[in-house]
N, C-alpha and C positions, 0 to 999 in steps of 0.2 A: 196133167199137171206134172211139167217138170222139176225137180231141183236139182241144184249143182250140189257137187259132191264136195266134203268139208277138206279145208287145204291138209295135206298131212305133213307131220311136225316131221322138219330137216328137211323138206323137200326144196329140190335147186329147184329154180324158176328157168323156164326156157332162153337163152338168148335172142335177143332180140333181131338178130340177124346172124346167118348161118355161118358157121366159120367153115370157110375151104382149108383143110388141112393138105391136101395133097398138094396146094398152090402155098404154104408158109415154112420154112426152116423151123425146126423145132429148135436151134442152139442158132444164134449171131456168127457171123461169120469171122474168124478169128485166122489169125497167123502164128503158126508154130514156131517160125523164124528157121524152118528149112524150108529152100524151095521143093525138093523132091518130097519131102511128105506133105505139103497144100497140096502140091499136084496132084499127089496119091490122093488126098482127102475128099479132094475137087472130083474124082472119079464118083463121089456116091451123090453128086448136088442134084442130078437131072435122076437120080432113084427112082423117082414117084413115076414119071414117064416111061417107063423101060417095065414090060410084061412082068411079073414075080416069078417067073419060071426063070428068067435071064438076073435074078438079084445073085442066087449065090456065084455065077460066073465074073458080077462085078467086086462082089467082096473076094474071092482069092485074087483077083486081078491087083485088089488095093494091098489085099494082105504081103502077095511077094513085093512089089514097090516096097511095102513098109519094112519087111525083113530086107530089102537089100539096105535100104537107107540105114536100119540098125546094124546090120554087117559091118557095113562101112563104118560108121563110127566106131565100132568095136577097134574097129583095125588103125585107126588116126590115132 
């Protein structure tokens, strides 16, 4: 004789179909209205693709883009 076990209070219910996070943008894709910093930004979109061992070579990669992009503007 089996019984099921009683639901417990606040418990989430499973979704009903699985969400692919690795296949969704956590933020909408936006325009900062410089080309050179989309581009840089553009560098983290294919993220989820690329080993974790190779993440932090693409964040310095973005990071100097973005420090040149702020250079520059410093200096306009």
């Amino acid at each position: 004789m089996s019984e099921e076990a009683a639901p417990v209070e606040g418990a989430v219910e499973p979704a009903e179909e699985p969400v692919e996070y690795a296949q969704q943008s956590l933020l909408p894709p936006t325009s900062t209205g410089d080309v050179r910093v989309d581009a840089a930004l553009a560098g983290l979109d294919d993220l989820s693709q690329v080993p974790v061992h190779e993440h932090i070579e693409a964040y310095e990669r973005v990071h100097n883009q973005m420090a040149r992009a702020l250079g520059d503007a410093d200096q306009a």
